[in-house]
N, C-alpha and C positions, 0 to 999 in steps of 0.2 A: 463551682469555683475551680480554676486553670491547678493545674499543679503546681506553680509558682508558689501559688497562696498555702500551701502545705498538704493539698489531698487531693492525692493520687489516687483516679481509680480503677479497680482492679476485677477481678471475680476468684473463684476459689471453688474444685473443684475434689473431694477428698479423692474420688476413684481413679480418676485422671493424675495428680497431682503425687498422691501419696500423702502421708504424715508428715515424712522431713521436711522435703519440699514443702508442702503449706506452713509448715512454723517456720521458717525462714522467710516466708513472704510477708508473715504479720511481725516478725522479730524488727526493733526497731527503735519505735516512737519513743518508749520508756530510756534508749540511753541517751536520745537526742536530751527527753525532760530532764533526766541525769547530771548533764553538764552542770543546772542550775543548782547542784548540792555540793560540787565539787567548787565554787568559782572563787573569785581572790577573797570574797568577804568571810567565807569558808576554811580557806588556808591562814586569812588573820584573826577567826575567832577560837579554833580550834590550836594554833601553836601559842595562843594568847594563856587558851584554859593548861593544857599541859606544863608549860613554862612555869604558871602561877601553883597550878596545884598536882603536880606531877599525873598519875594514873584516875586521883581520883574520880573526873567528870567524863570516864568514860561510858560508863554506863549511860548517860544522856546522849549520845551521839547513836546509841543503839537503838533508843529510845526513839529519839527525834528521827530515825532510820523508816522505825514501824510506823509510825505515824507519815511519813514519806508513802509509802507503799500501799495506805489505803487510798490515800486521796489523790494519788494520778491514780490507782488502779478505778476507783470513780470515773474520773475526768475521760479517761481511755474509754469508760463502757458509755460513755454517754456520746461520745461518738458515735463510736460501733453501732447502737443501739437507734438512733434518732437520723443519722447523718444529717446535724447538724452538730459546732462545736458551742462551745460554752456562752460567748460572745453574742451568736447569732441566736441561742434563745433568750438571753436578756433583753435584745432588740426586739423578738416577737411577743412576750411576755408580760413587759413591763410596760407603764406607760411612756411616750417622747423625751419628755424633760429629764426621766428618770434615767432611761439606756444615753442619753447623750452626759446628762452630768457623771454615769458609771466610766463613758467615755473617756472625757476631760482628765478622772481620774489615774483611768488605765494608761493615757499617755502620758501625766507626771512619772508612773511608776516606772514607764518606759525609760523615759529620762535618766530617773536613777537607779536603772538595773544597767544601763549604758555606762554611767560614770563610775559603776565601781570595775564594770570589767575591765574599759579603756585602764583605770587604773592601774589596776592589775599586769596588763601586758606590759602598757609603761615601765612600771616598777621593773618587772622580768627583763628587759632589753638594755636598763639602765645595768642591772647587776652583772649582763651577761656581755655586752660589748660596748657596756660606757654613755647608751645613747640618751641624749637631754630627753627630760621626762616628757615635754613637748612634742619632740619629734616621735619618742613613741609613742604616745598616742596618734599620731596621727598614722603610725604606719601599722597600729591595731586596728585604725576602724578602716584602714585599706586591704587587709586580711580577711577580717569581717564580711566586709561588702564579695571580695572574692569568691569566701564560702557561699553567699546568698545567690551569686549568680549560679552557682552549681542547680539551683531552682532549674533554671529551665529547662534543662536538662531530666528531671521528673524529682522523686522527691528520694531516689538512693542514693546518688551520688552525692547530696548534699550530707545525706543519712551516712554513708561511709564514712565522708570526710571527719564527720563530725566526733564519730565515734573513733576512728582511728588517732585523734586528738586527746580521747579519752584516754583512749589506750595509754600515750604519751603521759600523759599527768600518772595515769596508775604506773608506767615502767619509771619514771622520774623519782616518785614518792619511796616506791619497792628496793630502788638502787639506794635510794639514803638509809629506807630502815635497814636495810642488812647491813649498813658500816656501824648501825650502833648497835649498843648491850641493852636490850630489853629485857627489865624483870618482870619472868612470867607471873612471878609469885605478884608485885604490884599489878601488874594491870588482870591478874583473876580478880584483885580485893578492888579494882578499879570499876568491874562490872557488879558490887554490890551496890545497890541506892545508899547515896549519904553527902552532907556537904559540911564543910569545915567556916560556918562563918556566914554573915550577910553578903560580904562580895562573892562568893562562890556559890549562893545561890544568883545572884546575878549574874553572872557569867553563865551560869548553865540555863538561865531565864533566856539571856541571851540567841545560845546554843537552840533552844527547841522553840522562843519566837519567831526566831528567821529561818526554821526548817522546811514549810511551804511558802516558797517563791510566786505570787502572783500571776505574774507571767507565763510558767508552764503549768500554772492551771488549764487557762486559754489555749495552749497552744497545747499541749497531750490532746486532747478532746480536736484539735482540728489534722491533727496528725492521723486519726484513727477513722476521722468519720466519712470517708468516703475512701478509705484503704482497701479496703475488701467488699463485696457481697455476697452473702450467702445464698444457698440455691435452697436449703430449708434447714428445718429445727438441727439437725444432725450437724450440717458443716458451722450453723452458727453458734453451737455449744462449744465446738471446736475452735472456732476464733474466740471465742470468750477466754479458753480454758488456755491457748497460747497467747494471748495478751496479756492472761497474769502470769505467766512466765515468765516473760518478755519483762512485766514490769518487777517482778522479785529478781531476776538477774540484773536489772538495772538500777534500780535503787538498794539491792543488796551492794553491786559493787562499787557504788558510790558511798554505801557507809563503809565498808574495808579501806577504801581510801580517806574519808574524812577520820578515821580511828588510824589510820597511819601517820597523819600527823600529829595526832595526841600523843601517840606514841613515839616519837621520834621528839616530840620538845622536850616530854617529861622522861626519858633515859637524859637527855642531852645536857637540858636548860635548870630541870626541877633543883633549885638547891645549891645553884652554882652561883661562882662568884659573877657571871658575865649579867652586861647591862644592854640594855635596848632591845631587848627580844621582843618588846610587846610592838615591835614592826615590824613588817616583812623585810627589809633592808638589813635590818638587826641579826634578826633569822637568819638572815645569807652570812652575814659576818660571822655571827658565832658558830653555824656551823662549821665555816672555813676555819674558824678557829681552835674549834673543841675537835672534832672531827676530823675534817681535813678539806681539798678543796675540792674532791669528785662528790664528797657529800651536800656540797653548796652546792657544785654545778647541776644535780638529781633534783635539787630543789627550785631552782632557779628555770631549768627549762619544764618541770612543772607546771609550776606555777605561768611562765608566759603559755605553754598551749592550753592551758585553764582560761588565761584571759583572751584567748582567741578565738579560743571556742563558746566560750559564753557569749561575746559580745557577737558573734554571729547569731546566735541563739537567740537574745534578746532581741535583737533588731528582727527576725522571721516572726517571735512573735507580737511585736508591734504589727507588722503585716497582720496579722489576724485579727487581732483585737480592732486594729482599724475599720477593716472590709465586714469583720461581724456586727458591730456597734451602729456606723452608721451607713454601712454598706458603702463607701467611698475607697477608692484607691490613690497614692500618690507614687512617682515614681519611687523606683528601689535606692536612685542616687540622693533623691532627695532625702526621703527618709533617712538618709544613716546620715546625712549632713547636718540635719536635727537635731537627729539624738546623741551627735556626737560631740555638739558644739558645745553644752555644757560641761562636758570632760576633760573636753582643750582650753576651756576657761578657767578652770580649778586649776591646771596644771600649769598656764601663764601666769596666773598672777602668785603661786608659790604655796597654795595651801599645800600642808601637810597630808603626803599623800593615804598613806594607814586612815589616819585621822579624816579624812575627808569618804573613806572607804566607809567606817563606823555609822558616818551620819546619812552615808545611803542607803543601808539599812533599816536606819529611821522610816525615812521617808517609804523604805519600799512595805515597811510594817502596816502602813498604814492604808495600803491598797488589798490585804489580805483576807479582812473582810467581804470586800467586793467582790472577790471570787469564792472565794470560799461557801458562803450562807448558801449561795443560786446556786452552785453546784451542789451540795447537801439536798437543797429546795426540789431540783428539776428531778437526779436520779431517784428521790421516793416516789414519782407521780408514774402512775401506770401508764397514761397516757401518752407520756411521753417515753417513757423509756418501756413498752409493751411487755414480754417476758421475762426482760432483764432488768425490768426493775427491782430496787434494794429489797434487799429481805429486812425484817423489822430489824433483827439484830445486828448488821450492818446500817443498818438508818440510825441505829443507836450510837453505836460507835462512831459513825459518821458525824454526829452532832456532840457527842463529847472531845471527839479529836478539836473538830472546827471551837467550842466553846476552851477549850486549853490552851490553845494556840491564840487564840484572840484575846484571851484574858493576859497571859504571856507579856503578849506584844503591848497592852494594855499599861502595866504595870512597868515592862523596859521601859516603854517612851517614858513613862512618871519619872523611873528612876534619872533618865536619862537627860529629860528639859526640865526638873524639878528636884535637882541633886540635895542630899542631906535632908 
């Protein structure tokens, strides 16, 4: 696979190298996966929970954190381990009908992991220079396509971009919390387990169903599997051992930023008289309002490099999932044409754009499975993943994570296409 396709390959050399040097060469893949915990559907569910219930559904965001961090830290070793990604052993694995219907799935889900990012940018460009939610999306998924071209280029530049984007969203978020008064004393009693109510388990149902993203399942695992190769046992406990660095710094600091917005609706929103907070447009208001207007502006450009960087994200890993699945390639331009077009069709004919954010979460709930199980499945098999296959008790946990998370998303959609 070209480097385009997301893996680079390398070698790894500890004596030659050193230590720093070599963790810096595997450091990475975990903030690209990262993007997917931060993105607009993130920013609308997490000021939704704070707004409604001040501190208390922080703890879930911690929660749904830990459970982040098993399962790319999986997806990453079964690269490393196989070099192949997720994708490409569902094609060898399973039978034709079966990898190609997994297929068909994986690119709805593409679909709408696209239409909530374009979303998202849209929203951010309308708050921030006025522009018709149309035209921003179209001038997100021309950002998008931008970051993807950084591909040919090998696979850091695209990885800088990506994460210096990050950066953006955590300095945007950081500049709002510090203009507000966070009660430390609430959000300590915010990380005790509890909920106030049927809707506040739902919401937090919410919160830890859409924690693993489908999409950087696939694509962690093709990030990593032809990243490095080891010369024997010694450097490749060493890439194991900075990979999960890699992925605890990475899905650590994407839960600091998803708990930054809990905390910044619930000082703000928790309790007040202002309305419309359960939108993102609302949020920009009331901060401008309660706040002032550098704490809307922290949120607003936020929130747009959230949606810039995810919908690059998601469209790289449409790239994988495609060339894994059925081993087919289509161009880069086309692709983002695709998966964009649905985004620009929500946004001409006037759905509500929050609202249309909520129900692509539906939709992407229900491709979660699909990575999920076969990744659980391939990392126990010795055969495939040789030394580094799971230890029982990670096989364990690995299958109660995947079984919570799908019962979760299970019981959202009920609540969700089957209200009352």
């Amino acid at each position: 696979m070209p480097a385009a396709d997301g893996a680079a390959t390398g070698s790894l050399s500890l004596p030659r190298t050193g230590r720093l040097r070599a963790g810096v060469l595997v450091a990475g893949p975990a903030f690209v996966a990262a993007i997917a915990y931060i993105d607009p559907g993130n920013f609308a569910t997490n000021f939704a929970a704070g707004s409604q219930y001040g501190y208390l559904l922080l703890w879930v965001i911690f929660a749904a954190n830990l459970l982040a961090m098993l399962i790319q830290s999986l997806s990453a070793k079964l690269g490393l381990a196989s070099g192949r990604n997720l994708a490409e052993h569902c094609r060898a694995q399973f039978p034709r009908p079966v990898s190609w219907g997994m297929w068909v799935q994986a690119e709805i889900v593409a679909v709408a992991t696209d239409l909530a990012e374009v979303l998202g940018g849209a929203i951010a460009l309308q708050l921030l220079f006025g522009v018709p939610l149309f035209t921003g999306g179209v001038i997100t998924g021309i950002v998008a396509f931008g970051l993807l071209a950084l591909q040919t280029r090998g696979h850091r530049p695209f990885e800088r971009a990506v994460i210096g984007l990050f950066l953006v969203v955590l300095t945007g978020l950081f500049a709002t919390l510090w203009q507000v008064d966070v009660s430390a004393g609430g959000a300590a009693e915010g990380l005790v387990p509890g909920f106030e109510g049927t809707d506040s388990v739902l919401l937090a149902t919410g919160i830890l169903g859409a924690t693993v993203m489908p999409h950087v399942i696939y694509l962690h695992s093709a990030l990593t599997q032809r990243r490095l190769r080891a010369a024997g046992p010694r450097e490749q406990a060493f890439i194991i051992r900075a990979t999960r660095v890699d992925v605890l710094l990475g899905m650590g600091t994407a839960g600091v930023v998803n708990a930054s917005m809990l905390l910044v609706a619930a000082a703000v929103f928790a309790g007040s008289a202002l309305s419309g907070t359960d939108t993102l447009d609302g949020v920009f208001e009331g901060l401008g309002t309660a706040v002032g207007p550098w704490a809307a502006l922290g949120f607003a450009i936020a929130l747009l490099a959230s949606g810039f960087a995810s919908s690059g994200v998601g469209t790289y890993a449409g790239q994988v999932v495609m060339q894994g699945f059925i081993h087919r390639r289509i161009p880069l331009l086309l692709r983002r044409a695709l998966t964009l077009a649905p985004a620009l069709v929500v946004l001409a004919v006037g759905v509500e754009p929050t609202q249309a954010l909520v129900w692509s979460q539906v939709v992407l709930s229900f491709g979660i499975p699909f990575a999920l199980v076969p990744l659980v499945m391939f990392t126990r098999r010795r055969d495939i993943m040789g030394p580094l296959v799971n230890h029982r008790v990670t096989t364990a946990a690995a299958v109660l994570t995947a079984t919570l998370i799908i019962g979760l998303n299970v019981f959202l959609l009920g609540e969700l296409l089957v209200p009352g």
